[in-house]
N, C-alpha and C positions, 0 to 999 in steps of 0.2 A: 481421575481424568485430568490431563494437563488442561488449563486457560492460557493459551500460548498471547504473550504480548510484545509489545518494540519497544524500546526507549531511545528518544534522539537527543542527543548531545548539540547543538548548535553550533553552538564557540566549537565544538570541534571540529564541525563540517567545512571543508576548503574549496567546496565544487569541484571536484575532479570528474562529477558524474561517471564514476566507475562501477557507482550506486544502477546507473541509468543503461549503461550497456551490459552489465553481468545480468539484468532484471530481462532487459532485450534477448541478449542469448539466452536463456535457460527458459524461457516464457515465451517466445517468440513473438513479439508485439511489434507491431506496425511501426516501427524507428521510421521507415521511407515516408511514413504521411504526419512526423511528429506526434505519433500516439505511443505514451509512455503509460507504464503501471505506478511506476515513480518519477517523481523529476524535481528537477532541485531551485527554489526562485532567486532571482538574487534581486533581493532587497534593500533599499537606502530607508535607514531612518533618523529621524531629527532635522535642525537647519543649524547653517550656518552661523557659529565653526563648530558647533557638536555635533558632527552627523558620520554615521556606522554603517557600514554595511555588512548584512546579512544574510549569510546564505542558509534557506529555508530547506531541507527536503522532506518532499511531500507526499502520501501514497494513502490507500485506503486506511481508516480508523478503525475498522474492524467494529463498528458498536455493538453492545451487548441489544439494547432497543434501534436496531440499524431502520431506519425514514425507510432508506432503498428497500426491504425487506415487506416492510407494511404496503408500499405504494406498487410493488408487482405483483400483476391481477392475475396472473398463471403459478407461484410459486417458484420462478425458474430461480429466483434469489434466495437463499437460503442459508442457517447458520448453524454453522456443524456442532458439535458438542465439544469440543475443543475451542469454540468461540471463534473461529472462524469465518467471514461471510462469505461465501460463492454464488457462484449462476454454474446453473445446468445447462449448458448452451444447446440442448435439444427440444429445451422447453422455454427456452427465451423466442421471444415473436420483436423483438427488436423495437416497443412501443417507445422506449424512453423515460418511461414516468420513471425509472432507477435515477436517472439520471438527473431528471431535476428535482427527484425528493435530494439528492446526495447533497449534503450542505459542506460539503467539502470538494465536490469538484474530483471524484475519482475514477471515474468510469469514463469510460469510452465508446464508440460504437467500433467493431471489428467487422466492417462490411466485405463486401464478394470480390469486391476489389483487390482488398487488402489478404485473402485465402490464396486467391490470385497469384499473388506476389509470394504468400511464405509458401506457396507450393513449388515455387522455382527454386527456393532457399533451401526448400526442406522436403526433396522429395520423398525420401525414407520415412519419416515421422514428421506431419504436418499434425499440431494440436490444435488447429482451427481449422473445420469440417466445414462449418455454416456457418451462417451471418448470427452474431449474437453483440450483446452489452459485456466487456472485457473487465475486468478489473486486477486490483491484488490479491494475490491468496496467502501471503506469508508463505508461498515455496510451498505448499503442504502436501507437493510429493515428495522434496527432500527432507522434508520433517520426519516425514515416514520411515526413511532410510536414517535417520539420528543425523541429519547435516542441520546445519543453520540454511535461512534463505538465502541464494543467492548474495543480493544487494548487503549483508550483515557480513558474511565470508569475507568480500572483493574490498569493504570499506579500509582504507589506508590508514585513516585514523584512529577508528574505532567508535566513530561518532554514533552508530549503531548498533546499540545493546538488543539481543534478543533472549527469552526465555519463558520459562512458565511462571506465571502472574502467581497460582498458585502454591508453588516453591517456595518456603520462607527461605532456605537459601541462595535462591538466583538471585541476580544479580539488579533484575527487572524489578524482583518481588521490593529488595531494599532499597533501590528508586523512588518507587511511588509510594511507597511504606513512608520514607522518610518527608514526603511531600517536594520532593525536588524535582521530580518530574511529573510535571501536569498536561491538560487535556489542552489542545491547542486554543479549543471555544467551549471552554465552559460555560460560557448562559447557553450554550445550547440544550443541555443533558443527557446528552447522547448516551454519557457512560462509556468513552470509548477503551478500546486495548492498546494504540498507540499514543503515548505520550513522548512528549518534548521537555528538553533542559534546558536553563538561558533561553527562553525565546523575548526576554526583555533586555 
Protein backbone atom coordinates (compact mmCIF):
# COMPACT_ATOMS: atom_id res chain seq x y z
CA UNK A 1 0.00 0.00 0.00
CA UNK A 2 1.45 3.40 -1.10
CA UNK A 3 2.12 6.21 1.88
CA UNK A 4 1.46 8.94 -0.58
CA UNK A 5 3.69 12.17 0.59
CA UNK A 6 4.61 16.11 -0.82
CA UNK A 7 7.95 17.51 -0.82
CA UNK A 8 8.27 21.41 -0.99
CA UNK A 9 11.21 22.90 -2.38
CA UNK A 10 11.07 26.83 -1.09
CA UNK A 11 14.00 28.44 -2.99
CA UNK A 12 12.10 27.00 -5.65
CA UNK A 13 8.76 28.52 -5.21
CA UNK A 14 8.26 32.16 -7.18
CA UNK A 15 4.44 32.58 -6.10
CA UNK A 16 2.89 32.23 -9.27
CA UNK A 17 -0.03 30.66 -7.27
CA UNK A 18 -0.76 28.45 -10.16
CA UNK A 19 -0.36 26.01 -7.16
CA UNK A 20 -3.72 28.00 -5.96
CA UNK A 21 -5.82 28.13 -9.05
CA UNK A 22 -5.17 24.46 -10.61
CA UNK A 23 -6.16 23.25 -6.62
CA UNK A 24 -9.43 25.84 -7.20
CA UNK A 25 -10.36 24.17 -10.45
CA UNK A 26 -10.03 20.54 -9.95
CA UNK A 27 -11.35 20.97 -6.22
CA UNK A 28 -13.79 23.55 -6.58
CA UNK A 29 -13.14 25.66 -3.55
CA UNK A 30 -14.45 28.86 -2.55
CA UNK A 31 -11.58 31.23 -4.44
CA UNK A 32 -14.83 34.01 -4.43
CA UNK A 33 -14.75 34.11 -0.46
CA UNK A 34 -10.67 33.73 -0.31
CA UNK A 35 -11.07 29.96 0.75
CA UNK A 36 -8.06 28.08 -0.61
CA UNK A 37 -6.88 24.19 0.04
CA UNK A 38 -3.51 25.83 -0.62
CA UNK A 39 -2.03 28.99 -0.57
CA UNK A 40 1.19 30.34 -0.76
CA UNK A 41 2.47 33.33 2.29
CA UNK A 42 4.89 35.68 1.34
CA UNK A 43 7.09 36.18 4.02
CA UNK A 44 10.01 38.67 4.98
CA UNK A 45 12.60 37.47 7.07
CA UNK A 46 15.65 39.05 9.18
CA UNK A 47 16.42 43.04 9.52
CA UNK A 48 18.06 45.41 7.89
CA UNK A 49 20.27 44.85 5.36
CA UNK A 50 19.93 40.88 5.73
CA UNK A 51 16.51 40.44 5.05
CA UNK A 52 14.79 37.63 2.46
CA UNK A 53 11.92 37.09 1.31
CA UNK A 54 10.02 33.97 1.22
CA UNK A 55 7.57 32.42 -0.32
CA UNK A 56 5.85 29.74 1.91
CA UNK A 57 3.19 27.26 0.17
CA UNK A 58 1.00 26.06 2.45
CA UNK A 59 -1.70 23.11 2.42
CA UNK A 60 -2.73 20.25 4.76
CA UNK A 61 0.19 17.90 6.35
CA UNK A 62 -1.48 15.00 6.16
CA UNK A 63 -0.40 13.63 9.70
CA UNK A 64 0.03 10.18 10.35
CA UNK A 65 -1.38 11.05 14.43
CA UNK A 66 -3.67 14.04 12.61
CA UNK A 67 -5.19 16.64 16.12
CA UNK A 68 -8.04 17.22 13.53
CA UNK A 69 -8.80 13.31 13.53
CA UNK A 70 -8.82 12.74 17.46
CA UNK A 71 -10.76 16.15 18.17
CA UNK A 72 -13.99 15.24 15.52
CA UNK A 73 -16.68 13.86 17.73
CA UNK A 74 -18.68 12.07 14.62
CA UNK A 75 -15.65 10.47 12.71
CA UNK A 76 -16.47 12.71 9.67
CA UNK A 77 -12.44 13.18 9.59
CA UNK A 78 -10.81 10.37 8.82
CA UNK A 79 -7.36 8.63 7.46
CA UNK A 80 -7.24 6.52 4.56
CA UNK A 81 -4.77 3.74 4.38
CA UNK A 82 -2.72 5.35 2.05
CA UNK A 83 -2.21 8.10 4.68
CA UNK A 84 -4.35 10.36 3.52
CA UNK A 85 -6.78 12.73 5.92
CA UNK A 86 -10.31 13.40 4.63
CA UNK A 87 -13.88 14.45 5.92
CA UNK A 88 -16.81 12.70 4.83
CA UNK A 89 -18.93 15.65 4.31
CA UNK A 90 -22.22 13.82 5.16
CA UNK A 91 -21.15 13.19 8.47
CA UNK A 92 -19.47 16.33 9.19
CA UNK A 93 -22.05 18.63 11.45
CA UNK A 94 -19.72 21.67 10.85
CA UNK A 95 -18.65 21.97 14.82
CA UNK A 96 -15.23 23.14 14.12
CA UNK A 97 -13.18 21.50 16.65
CA UNK A 98 -11.04 20.20 13.20
CA UNK A 99 -10.35 23.33 12.87
CA UNK A 100 -8.94 24.57 15.81
CA UNK A 101 -7.33 21.18 16.79
CA UNK A 102 -5.48 21.82 13.11
CA UNK A 103 -2.02 23.36 14.25
CA UNK A 104 -1.42 24.37 10.86
CA UNK A 105 -4.25 26.42 9.78
CA UNK A 106 -5.77 23.92 6.89
CA UNK A 107 -9.35 23.70 6.87
CA UNK A 108 -11.98 25.72 6.11
CA UNK A 109 -15.61 26.09 6.61
CA UNK A 110 -17.44 25.36 2.98
CA UNK A 111 -20.90 26.94 3.97
CA UNK A 112 -24.39 27.17 1.91
CA UNK A 113 -23.42 30.12 0.73
CA UNK A 114 -20.48 29.04 -0.84
CA UNK A 115 -22.68 25.59 -2.56
CA UNK A 116 -24.64 28.42 -3.60
CA UNK A 117 -22.19 29.86 -5.70
CA UNK A 118 -20.19 26.57 -7.12
CA UNK A 119 -23.68 25.44 -8.06
CA UNK A 120 -23.69 28.45 -10.57
CA UNK A 121 -20.10 27.44 -11.63
CA UNK A 122 -20.84 23.91 -11.75
CA UNK A 123 -24.03 23.06 -12.70
CA UNK A 124 -23.08 19.52 -14.07
CA UNK A 125 -20.99 18.30 -11.31
CA UNK A 126 -21.04 20.43 -8.07
CA UNK A 127 -18.70 18.19 -5.27
CA UNK A 128 -20.13 20.19 -2.47
CA UNK A 129 -23.74 19.11 -1.67
CA UNK A 130 -23.85 20.45 2.09
CA UNK A 131 -22.23 22.57 4.37
CA UNK A 132 -19.14 20.72 5.69
CA UNK A 133 -15.09 21.42 7.06
CA UNK A 134 -13.12 21.56 3.54
CA UNK A 135 -9.61 20.63 3.35
CA UNK A 136 -6.69 19.05 1.07
CA UNK A 137 -6.83 15.60 -0.02
CA UNK A 138 -3.63 15.30 -2.14
CA UNK A 139 -6.15 15.00 -5.48
CA UNK A 140 -6.93 11.30 -4.28
CA UNK A 141 -9.13 11.12 -7.11
CA UNK A 142 -6.62 11.72 -9.59
CA UNK A 143 -4.26 9.56 -7.77
CA UNK A 144 -6.56 6.93 -8.51
CA UNK A 145 -6.51 7.52 -12.17
CA UNK A 146 -2.13 7.54 -11.89
CA UNK A 147 -2.04 11.61 -12.16
CA UNK A 148 -0.19 13.62 -9.73
CA UNK A 149 -2.39 16.30 -7.66
CA UNK A 150 -3.40 19.06 -9.42
CA UNK A 151 -1.20 21.78 -7.59
CA UNK A 152 2.32 19.26 -8.34
CA UNK A 153 1.14 18.90 -12.35
CA UNK A 154 0.58 23.10 -12.89
CA UNK A 155 3.92 23.85 -10.53
CA UNK A 156 6.30 25.74 -13.10
CA UNK A 157 9.09 25.00 -11.13
CA UNK A 158 8.82 22.08 -9.78
CA UNK A 159 8.92 23.23 -6.29
CA UNK A 160 6.50 20.33 -5.65
CA UNK A 161 7.80 16.94 -5.38
CA UNK A 162 5.11 14.36 -5.04
CA UNK A 163 5.17 10.49 -4.39
CA UNK A 164 5.00 7.42 -2.34
CA UNK A 165 6.96 7.92 1.02
CA UNK A 166 7.17 4.20 0.86
CA UNK A 167 9.07 3.80 -2.52
CA UNK A 168 12.73 3.62 -1.86
CA UNK A 169 12.88 5.02 -5.24
CA UNK A 170 10.82 8.10 -5.49
CA UNK A 171 11.88 10.91 -5.32
CA UNK A 172 9.84 11.86 -1.90
CA UNK A 173 11.32 8.75 -0.43
CA UNK A 174 15.17 10.13 -1.08
CA UNK A 175 14.14 13.62 0.32
CA UNK A 176 13.29 12.82 3.52
CA UNK A 177 15.62 9.68 3.70
CA UNK A 178 18.40 12.11 3.14
CA UNK A 179 16.96 14.56 5.98
CA UNK A 180 16.68 17.46 3.49
CA UNK A 181 13.36 17.73 3.60
CA UNK A 182 11.86 18.26 7.07
CA UNK A 183 8.46 18.84 8.91
CA UNK A 184 7.58 22.37 8.95
CA UNK A 185 6.98 22.20 13.16
CA UNK A 186 8.72 19.62 14.46
CA UNK A 187 8.25 20.25 18.28
CA UNK A 188 4.86 19.53 17.24
CA UNK A 189 5.13 15.64 16.45
CA UNK A 190 2.61 15.34 14.31
CA UNK A 191 4.72 13.02 12.08
CA UNK A 192 3.57 14.65 9.20
CA UNK A 193 3.58 13.50 5.01
CA UNK A 194 4.36 16.92 3.78
CA UNK A 195 7.50 18.27 4.27
CA UNK A 196 9.63 21.37 3.23
CA UNK A 197 13.26 22.27 1.66
CA UNK A 198 15.13 25.61 2.63
CA UNK A 199 12.52 26.69 4.76
CA UNK A 200 15.71 28.43 6.60
Amino acid sequence: MAKYSMVIDVKACVSCKACMAACSTENQTPFWDDKFRTHVEDKTEGKYPDVNRVFLPRLCMHCENAPCEAACPTGATYITQDGIVKVNYDRCIGCFACVIACPYDARYAYESEDIEKNETLHPDKNYHNVPHVDKCTYCDHRLKEGLEPACVETCPTGARIFGDLENKESEVYKKVASEKAKSLRPELGTHVRTFYINTK
